[in-house]
FIVEXMI-122607 format. One record per residue (C-alpha): residue number from 1; y, x, z. Coordinates in Angstrom, 1 decimal, padded with zeros to 4 digits. Last residue first. Layout:
BEGIN
ATOM resi     yy     xx     zz
ATOM  NUM      Y      X      Z
...
! end
This chain:
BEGIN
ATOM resi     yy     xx     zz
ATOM  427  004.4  000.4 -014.9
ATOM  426  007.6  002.0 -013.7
ATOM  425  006.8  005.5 -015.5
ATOM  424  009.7  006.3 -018.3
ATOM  423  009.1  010.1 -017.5
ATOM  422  004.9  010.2 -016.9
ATOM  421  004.5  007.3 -019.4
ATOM  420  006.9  008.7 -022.4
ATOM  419  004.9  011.7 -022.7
ATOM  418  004.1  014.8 -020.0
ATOM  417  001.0  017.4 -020.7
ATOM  416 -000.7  019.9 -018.4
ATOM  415 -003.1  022.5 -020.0
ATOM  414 -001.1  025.1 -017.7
ATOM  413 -002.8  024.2 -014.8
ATOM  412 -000.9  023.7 -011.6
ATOM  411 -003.4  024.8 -008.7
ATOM  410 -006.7  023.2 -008.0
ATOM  409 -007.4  021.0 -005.2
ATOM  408 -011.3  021.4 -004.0
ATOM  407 -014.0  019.1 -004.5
ATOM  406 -015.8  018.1 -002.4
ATOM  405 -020.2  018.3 -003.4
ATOM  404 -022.7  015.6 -004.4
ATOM  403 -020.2  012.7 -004.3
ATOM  402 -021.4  010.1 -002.2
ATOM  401 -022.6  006.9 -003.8
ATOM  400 -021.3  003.7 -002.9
ATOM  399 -022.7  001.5 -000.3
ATOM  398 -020.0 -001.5 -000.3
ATOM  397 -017.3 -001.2 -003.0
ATOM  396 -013.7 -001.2 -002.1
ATOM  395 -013.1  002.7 -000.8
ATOM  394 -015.6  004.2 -002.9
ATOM  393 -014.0  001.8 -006.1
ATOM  392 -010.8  003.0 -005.1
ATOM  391 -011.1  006.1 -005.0
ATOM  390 -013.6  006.4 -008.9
ATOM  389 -010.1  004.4 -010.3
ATOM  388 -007.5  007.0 -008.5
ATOM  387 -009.9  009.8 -010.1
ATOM  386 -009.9  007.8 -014.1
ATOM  385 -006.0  007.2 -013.4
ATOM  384 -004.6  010.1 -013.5
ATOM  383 -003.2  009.9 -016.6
ATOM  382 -000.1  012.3 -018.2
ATOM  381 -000.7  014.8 -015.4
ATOM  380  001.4  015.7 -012.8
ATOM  379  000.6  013.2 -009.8
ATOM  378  002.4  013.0 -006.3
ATOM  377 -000.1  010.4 -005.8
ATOM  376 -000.1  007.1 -003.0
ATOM  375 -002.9  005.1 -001.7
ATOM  374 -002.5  001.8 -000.1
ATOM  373 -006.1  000.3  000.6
ATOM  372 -006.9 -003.2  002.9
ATOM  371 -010.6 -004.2  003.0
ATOM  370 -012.0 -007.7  004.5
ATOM  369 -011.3 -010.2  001.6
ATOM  368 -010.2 -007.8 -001.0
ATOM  367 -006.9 -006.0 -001.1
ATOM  366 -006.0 -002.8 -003.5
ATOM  365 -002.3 -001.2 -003.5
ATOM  364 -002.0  001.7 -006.0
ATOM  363  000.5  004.6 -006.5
ATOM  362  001.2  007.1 -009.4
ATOM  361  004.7  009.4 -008.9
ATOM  360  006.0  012.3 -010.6
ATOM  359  008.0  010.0 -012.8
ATOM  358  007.4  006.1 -012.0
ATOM  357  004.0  004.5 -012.1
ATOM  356  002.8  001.8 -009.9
ATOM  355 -000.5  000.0 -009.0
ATOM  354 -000.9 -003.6 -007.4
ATOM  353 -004.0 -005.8 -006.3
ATOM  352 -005.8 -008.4 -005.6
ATOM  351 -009.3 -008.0 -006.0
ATOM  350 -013.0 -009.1 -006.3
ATOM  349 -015.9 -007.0 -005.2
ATOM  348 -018.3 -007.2 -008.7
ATOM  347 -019.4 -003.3 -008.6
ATOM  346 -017.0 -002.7 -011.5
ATOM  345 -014.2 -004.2 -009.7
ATOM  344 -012.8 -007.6 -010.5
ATOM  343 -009.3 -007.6 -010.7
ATOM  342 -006.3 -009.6 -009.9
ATOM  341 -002.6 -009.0 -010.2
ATOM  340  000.1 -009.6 -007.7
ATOM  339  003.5 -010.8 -008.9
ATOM  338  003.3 -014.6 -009.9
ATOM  337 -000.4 -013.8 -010.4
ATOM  336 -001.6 -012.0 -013.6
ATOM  335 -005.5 -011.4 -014.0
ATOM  334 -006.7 -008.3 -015.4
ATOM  333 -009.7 -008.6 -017.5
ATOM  332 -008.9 -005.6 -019.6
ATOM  331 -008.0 -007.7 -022.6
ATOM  330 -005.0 -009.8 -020.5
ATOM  329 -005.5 -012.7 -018.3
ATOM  328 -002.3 -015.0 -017.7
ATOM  327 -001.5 -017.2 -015.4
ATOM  326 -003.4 -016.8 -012.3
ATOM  325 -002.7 -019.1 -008.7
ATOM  324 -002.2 -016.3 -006.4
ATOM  323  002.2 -017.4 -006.2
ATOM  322  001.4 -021.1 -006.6
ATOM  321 -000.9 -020.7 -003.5
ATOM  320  001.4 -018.2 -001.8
ATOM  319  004.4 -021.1 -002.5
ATOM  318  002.8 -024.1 -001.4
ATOM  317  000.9 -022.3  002.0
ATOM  316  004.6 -020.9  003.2
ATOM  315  005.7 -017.2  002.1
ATOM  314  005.7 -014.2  004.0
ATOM  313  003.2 -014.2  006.7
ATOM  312  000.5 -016.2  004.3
ATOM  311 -002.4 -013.3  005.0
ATOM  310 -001.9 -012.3  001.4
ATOM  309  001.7 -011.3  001.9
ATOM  308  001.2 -010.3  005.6
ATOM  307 -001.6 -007.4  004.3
ATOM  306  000.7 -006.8  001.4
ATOM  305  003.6 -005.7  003.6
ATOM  304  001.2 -004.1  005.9
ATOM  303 -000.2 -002.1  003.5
ATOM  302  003.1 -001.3  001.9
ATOM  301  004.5  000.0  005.2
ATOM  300  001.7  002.0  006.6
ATOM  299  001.0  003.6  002.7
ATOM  298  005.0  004.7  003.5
ATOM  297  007.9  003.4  001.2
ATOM  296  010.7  003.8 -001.5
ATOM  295  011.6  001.1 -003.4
ATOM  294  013.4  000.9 -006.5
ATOM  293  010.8 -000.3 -009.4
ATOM  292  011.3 -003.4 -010.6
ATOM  291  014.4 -004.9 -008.9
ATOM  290  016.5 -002.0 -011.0
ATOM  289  014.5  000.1 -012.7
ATOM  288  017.3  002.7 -014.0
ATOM  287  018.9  001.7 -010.1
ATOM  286  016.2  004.6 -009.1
ATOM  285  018.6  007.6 -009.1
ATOM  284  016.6  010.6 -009.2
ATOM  283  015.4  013.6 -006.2
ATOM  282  011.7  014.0 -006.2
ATOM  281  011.5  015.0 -010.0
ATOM  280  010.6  019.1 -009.1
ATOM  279  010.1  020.4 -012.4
ATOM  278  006.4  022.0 -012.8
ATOM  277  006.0  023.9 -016.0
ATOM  276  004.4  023.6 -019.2
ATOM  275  003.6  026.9 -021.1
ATOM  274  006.1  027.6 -024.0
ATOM  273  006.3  026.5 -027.7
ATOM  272  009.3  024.9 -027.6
ATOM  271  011.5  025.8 -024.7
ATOM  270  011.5  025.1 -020.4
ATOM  269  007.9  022.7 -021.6
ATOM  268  007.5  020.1 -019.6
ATOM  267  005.2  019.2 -016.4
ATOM  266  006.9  016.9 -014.1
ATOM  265  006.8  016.8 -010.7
ATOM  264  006.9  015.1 -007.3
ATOM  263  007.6  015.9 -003.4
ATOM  262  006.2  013.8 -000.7
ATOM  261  009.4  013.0  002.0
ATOM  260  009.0  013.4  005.0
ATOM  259  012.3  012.7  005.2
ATOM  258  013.9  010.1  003.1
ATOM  257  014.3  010.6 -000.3
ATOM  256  018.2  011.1 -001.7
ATOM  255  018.7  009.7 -004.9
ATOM  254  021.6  007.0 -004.7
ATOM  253  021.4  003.2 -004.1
ATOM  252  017.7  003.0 -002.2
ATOM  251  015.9  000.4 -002.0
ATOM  250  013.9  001.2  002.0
ATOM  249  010.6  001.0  003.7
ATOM  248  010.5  002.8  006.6
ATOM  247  011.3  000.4  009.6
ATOM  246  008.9 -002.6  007.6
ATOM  245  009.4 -004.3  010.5
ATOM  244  007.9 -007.7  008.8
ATOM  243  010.6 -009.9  009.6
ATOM  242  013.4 -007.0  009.1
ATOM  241  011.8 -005.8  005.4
ATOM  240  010.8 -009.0  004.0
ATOM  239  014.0 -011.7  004.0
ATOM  238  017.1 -009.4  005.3
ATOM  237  016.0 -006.1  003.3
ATOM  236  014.8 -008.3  000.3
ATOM  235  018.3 -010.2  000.4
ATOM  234  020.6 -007.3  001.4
ATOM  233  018.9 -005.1 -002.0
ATOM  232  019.0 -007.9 -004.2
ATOM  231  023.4 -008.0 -003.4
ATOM  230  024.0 -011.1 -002.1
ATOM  229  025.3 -014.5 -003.8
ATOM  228  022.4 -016.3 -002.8
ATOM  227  021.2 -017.6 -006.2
ATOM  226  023.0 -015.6 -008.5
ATOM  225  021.4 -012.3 -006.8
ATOM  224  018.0 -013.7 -007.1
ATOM  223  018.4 -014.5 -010.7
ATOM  222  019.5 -010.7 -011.1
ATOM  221  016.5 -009.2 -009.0
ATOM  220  014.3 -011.7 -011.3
ATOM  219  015.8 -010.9 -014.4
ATOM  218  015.1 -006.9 -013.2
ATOM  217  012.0 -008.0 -012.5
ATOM  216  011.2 -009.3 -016.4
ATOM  215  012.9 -006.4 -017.7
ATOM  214  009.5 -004.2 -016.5
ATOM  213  007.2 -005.9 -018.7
ATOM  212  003.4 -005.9 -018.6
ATOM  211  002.6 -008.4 -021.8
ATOM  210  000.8 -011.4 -021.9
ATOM  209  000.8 -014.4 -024.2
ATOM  208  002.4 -017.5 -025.7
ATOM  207  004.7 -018.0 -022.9
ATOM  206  007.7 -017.0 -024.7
ATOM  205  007.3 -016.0 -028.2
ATOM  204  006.1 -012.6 -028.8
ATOM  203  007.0 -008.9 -028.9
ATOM  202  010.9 -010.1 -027.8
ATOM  201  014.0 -008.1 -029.6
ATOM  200  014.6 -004.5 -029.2
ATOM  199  018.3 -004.3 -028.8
ATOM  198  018.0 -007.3 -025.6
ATOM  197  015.5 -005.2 -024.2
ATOM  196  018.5 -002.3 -023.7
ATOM  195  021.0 -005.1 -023.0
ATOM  194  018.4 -006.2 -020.0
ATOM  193  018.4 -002.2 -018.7
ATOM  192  022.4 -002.1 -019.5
ATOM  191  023.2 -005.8 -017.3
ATOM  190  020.8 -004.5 -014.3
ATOM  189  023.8 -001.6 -014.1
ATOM  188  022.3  002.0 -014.1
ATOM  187  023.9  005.0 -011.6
ATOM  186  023.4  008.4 -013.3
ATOM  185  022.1  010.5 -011.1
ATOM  184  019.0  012.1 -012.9
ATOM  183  020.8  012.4 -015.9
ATOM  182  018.4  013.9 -019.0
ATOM  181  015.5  014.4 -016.8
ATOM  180  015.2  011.1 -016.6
ATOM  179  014.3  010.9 -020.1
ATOM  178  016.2  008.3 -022.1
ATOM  177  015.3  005.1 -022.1
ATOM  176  013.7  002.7 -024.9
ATOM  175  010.2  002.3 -023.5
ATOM  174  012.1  001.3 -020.2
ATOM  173  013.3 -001.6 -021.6
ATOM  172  010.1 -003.7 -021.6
ATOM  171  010.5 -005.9 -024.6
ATOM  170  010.6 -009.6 -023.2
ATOM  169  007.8 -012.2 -024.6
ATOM  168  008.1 -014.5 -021.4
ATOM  167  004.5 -013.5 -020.1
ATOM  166  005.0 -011.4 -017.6
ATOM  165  004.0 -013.3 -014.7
ATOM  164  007.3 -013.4 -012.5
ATOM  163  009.1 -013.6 -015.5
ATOM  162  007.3 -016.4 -017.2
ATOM  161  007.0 -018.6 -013.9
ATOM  160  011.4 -017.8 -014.0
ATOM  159  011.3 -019.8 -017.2
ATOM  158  011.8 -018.0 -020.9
ATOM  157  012.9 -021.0 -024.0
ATOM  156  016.6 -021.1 -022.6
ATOM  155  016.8 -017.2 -022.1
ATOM  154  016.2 -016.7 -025.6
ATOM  153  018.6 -013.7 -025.8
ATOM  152  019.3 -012.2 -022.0
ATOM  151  022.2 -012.1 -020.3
ATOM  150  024.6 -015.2 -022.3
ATOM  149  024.0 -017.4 -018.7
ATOM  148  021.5 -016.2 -015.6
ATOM  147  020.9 -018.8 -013.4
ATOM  146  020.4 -021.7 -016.0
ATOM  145  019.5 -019.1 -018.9
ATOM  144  016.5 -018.1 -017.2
ATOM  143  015.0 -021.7 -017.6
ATOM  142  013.8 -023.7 -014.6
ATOM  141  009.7 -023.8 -014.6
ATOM  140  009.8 -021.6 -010.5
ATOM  139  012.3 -024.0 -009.9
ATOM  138  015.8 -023.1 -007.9
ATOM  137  017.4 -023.4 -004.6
ATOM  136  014.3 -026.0 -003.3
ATOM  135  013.6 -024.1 -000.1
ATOM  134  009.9 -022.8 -001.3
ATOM  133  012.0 -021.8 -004.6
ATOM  132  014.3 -018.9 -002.4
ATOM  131  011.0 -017.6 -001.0
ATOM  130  009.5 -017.4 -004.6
ATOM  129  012.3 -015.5 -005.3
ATOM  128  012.2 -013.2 -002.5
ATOM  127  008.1 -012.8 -002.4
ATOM  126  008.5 -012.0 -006.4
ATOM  125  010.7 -009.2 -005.5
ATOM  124  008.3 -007.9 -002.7
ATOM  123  005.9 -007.9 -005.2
ATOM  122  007.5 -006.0 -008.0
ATOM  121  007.8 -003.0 -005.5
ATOM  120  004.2 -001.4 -006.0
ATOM  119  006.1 -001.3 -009.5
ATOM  118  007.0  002.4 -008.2
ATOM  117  006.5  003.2 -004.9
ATOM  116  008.8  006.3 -004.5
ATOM  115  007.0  008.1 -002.0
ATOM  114  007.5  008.5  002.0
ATOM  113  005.4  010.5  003.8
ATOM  112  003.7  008.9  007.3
ATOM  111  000.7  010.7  006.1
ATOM  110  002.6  014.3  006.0
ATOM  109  001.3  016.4  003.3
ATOM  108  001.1  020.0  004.1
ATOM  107  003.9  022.2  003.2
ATOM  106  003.1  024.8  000.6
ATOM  105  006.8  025.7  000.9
ATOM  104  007.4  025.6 -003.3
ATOM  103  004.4  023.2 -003.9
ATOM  102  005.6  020.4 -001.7
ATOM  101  004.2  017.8  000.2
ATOM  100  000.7  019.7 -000.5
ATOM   99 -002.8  018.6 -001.4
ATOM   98 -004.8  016.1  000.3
ATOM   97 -004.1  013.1  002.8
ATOM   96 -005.9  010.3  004.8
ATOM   95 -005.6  007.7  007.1
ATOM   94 -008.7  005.3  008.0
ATOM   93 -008.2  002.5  009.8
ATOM   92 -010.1 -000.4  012.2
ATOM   91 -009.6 -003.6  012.2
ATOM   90 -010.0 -006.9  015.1
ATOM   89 -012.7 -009.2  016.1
ATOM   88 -011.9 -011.9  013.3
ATOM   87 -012.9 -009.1  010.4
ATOM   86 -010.2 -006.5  009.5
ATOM   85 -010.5 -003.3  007.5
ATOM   84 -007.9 -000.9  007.5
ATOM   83 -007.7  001.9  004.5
ATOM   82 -004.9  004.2  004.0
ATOM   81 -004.3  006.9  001.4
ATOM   80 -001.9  010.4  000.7
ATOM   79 -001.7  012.1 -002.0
ATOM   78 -000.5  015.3 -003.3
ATOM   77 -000.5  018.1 -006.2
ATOM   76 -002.6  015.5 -008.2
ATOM   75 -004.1  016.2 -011.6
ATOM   74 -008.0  016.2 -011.0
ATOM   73 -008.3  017.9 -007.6
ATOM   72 -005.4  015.8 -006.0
ATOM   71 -007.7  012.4 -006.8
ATOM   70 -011.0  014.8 -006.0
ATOM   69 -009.8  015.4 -002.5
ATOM   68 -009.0  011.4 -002.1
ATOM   67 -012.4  011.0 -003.2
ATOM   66 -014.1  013.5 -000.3
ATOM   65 -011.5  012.2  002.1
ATOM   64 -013.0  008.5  001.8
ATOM   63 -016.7  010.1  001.7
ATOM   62 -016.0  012.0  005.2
ATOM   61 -014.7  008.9  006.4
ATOM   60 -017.6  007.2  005.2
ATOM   59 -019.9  009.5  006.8
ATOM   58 -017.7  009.0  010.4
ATOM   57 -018.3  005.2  010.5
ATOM   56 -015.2  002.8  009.8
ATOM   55 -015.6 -000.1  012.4
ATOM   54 -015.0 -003.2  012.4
ATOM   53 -014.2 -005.1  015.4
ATOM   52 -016.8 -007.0  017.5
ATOM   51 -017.9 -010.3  016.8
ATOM   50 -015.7 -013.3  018.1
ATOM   49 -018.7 -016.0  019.8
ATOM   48 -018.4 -019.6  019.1
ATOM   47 -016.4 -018.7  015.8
ATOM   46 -013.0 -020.4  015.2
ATOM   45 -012.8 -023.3  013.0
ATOM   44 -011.4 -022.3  009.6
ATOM   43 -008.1 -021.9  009.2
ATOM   42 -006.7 -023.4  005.7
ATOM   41 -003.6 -022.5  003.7
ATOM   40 -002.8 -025.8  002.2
ATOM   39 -004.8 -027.3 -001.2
ATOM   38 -003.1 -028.9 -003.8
ATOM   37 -002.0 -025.6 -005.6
ATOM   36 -005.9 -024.8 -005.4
ATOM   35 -004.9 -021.9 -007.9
ATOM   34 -006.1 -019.2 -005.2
ATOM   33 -008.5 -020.2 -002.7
ATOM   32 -006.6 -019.2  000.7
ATOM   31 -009.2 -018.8  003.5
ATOM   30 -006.4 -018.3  006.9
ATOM   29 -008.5 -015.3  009.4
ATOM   28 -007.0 -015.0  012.6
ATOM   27 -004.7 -012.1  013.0
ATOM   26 -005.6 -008.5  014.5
ATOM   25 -005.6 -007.0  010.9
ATOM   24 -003.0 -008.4  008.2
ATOM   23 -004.3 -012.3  007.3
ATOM   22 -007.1 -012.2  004.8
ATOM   21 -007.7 -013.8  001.4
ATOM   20 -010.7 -015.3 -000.2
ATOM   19 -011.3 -014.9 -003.8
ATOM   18 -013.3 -017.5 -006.2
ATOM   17 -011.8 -016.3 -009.4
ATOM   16 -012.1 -019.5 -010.6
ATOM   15 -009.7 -020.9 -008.2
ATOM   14 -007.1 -019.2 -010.5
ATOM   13 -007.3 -022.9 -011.7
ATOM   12 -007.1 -023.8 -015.6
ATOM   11 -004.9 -026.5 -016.6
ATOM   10 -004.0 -026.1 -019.5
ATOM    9 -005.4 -023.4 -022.1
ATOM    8 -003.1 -021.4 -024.1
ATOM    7 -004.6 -018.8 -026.9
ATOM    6 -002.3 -015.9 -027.3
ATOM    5 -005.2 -012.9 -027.3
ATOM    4 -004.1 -012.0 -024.2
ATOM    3 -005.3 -015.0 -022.2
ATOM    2 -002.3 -017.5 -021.3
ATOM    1 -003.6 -020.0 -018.6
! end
């Protein structure tokens, strides 16, 4: 395991992390220890009696909306949220939304809205390639440069494992871009965003340490593309999308959003010195993170995408074990996967999750052992993360504390600011 302060130690098993996984709702219940590579998928024996379903009482729902109101209250201008929570009897779900779709028409956010997903869409990558190593066309330790000759500079020391875990050293190009703002439509090659990280050099030496970087999944759309021969796009759409019926989730090749579609923005000054303003961002080109960051998608969808993930719909026992099995921890105590992360919430509930950031747009995707949580933001403040976080730990933790009094959504405030990690996003 790679820590974040470089140090390498062998032979370490994510079992440590002691997290049980659970199939999507209304499927029996498969135990996966992760980093047991050893160890199949197991099903336990099946209960002499099947307890009832869950069920999500009326005060939490009202606590569930109360945080989602304070996510659009504190630099939100929409989100939207889904929570489903499975025991052997069955689920139950809670759908949620606040704020506006858009803040020209003041239309109401639709929960079925589509969002840009941001790295929410690493994942479904990593399920592809790791799909494409269950049946033997290429090694999850074969070098980069095998698939992928002369693309990117040390591609002989960095193997796919380091892409799909970030820790092959790559510069993440997207802190080298130009605004978005600057040509929305302009249609990126793979071979410009690797170029890009190519300028910059590595920030360490392959598999060494952890860093979060985005040019290691568009390596991995680009090694999945050598292997099959198929655009990425065809390959995710015909390997996750049609199995799963995923009928809204989509990698889009021009800017157009699907209706509903939740509207974003960006807070920027029109000239120096003046008050920020909201630009609508809904409407950009996502090939600028190619295989990283493309997909667009419903809570519904990504829940039950990750739901099937973790529940071993999508890749055979070998390759979900090798795929939760950590390799890196970094200084915040987050555990990388081979695509999901790990995370051990403040009130000790353990888990697997996802979160994304792309212009207008901060999403998250949290699983524990009986809880299931997509929640999408239309966000317009520089971090919004410190409401999202306060969400998600009402929604995983058992028993937490109401919030004295709802908070209302506020309009755009003027105090707004935008940097490089609102208009590079993808993280």
């Amino acid at each position: 395991m790679v820590t974040k302060r470089g140090a390498v130690v062998a032979g370490v098993a994510a079992a440590a992390v002691g997290l049980a996984i659970l199939t999507p709702a209304l499927h029996p219940l498969e135990w996966i220890e992760p980093g047991s590579a050893s160890e199949a998928t197991r099903t336990p024996a099946a209960p002499e009696t099947t307890p009832p379903p869950p069920r999500i009482s009326a005060a939490e729902r009202v606590r569930l909306q109360r945080a989602l109101n304070t996510v659009v209250a504190e630099g939100s201008s929409g989100a939207v949220a889904e929570l489903v929570e499975t025991n052997e009897g069955g689920s139950d779900t809670w759908n949620g939304v606040a704020g506006v779709a858009d803040r020209t028409t003041g239309e109401p956010v639709d929960p079925e809205a589509h969002f840009r997903i941001a790295s929410l869409s690493k994942p479904f990558a990593a399920a592809a390639l790791l799909q494409l190593v269950g049946e033997g066309k290429a090694g999850l330790d074969d070098p980069v440069e095998r698939h992928l000759p002369g693309v990117v500079e040390g591609g002989d020391a960095i193997t796919l494992r380091m892409l799909l875990s970030h820790t092959s050293g790559l510069f993440s190009f997207n802190r080298a871009m130009p605004s978005v703002l600057d040509d929305r439509d302009r249609v990126w090659r793979p071979e410009e965003l690797v170029r890009v990280a190519n300028e910059q050099g590595p920030v360490f030496e392959p598999g060494t340490d952890v860093a979060y970087s985005n040019t290691n999944y568009v390596l991995v759309a680009m090694v999945i593309e050598a292997i099959t021969g198929q655009p990425y796009d065809e390959v995710v759409r015909q390997r996750i999308l049609e199995p799963l019926d995923l009928t809204e989730t989509y990698i889009p090749r021009d800017s157009a959003m699907p209706e509903p579609a939740m509207h974003a923005y960006l807070a920027v000054r029109p000239y120096a010195g003046a008050e920020r303003q909201p630009v609508d961002i809904t409407e950009f080109n996502p090939t600028r993170w190619y295989g990283t960051a493309q997909l667009v998608s419903t809570v519904s969808d990504v829940n039950r995408f990750y739901s099937a993930l973790f529940g071993g719909q999508v890749l055979d026992d070998e390759m979900l074990t090798e795929m939760l099995e950590i390799q890196a921890t970094d200084d915040e105590g987050v555990g990388y996967g081979l695509g999901p992360r790990h995370y051990t919430l403040t009130c000790g509930v353990k888990v697997w999750m996802h979160s994304g950031n792309i212009p207008g747009y901060r999403n998250w995707t949290v699983h524990s052992e009986t809880r299931h949580f997509t929640m999408f933001q239309a966000r317009y403040v520089a971090n919004p993360d410190p409401p999202a976080w306060s969400a998600i730990e009402t929604v995983m933790c058992p028993d937490p504390a109401a919030p004295q009094t709802e908070p209302t959504p506020t309009d755009f405030p003027s105090e707004q600011v935008t940097g490089p990690e609102m208009e590079q996003g993808a993280g």
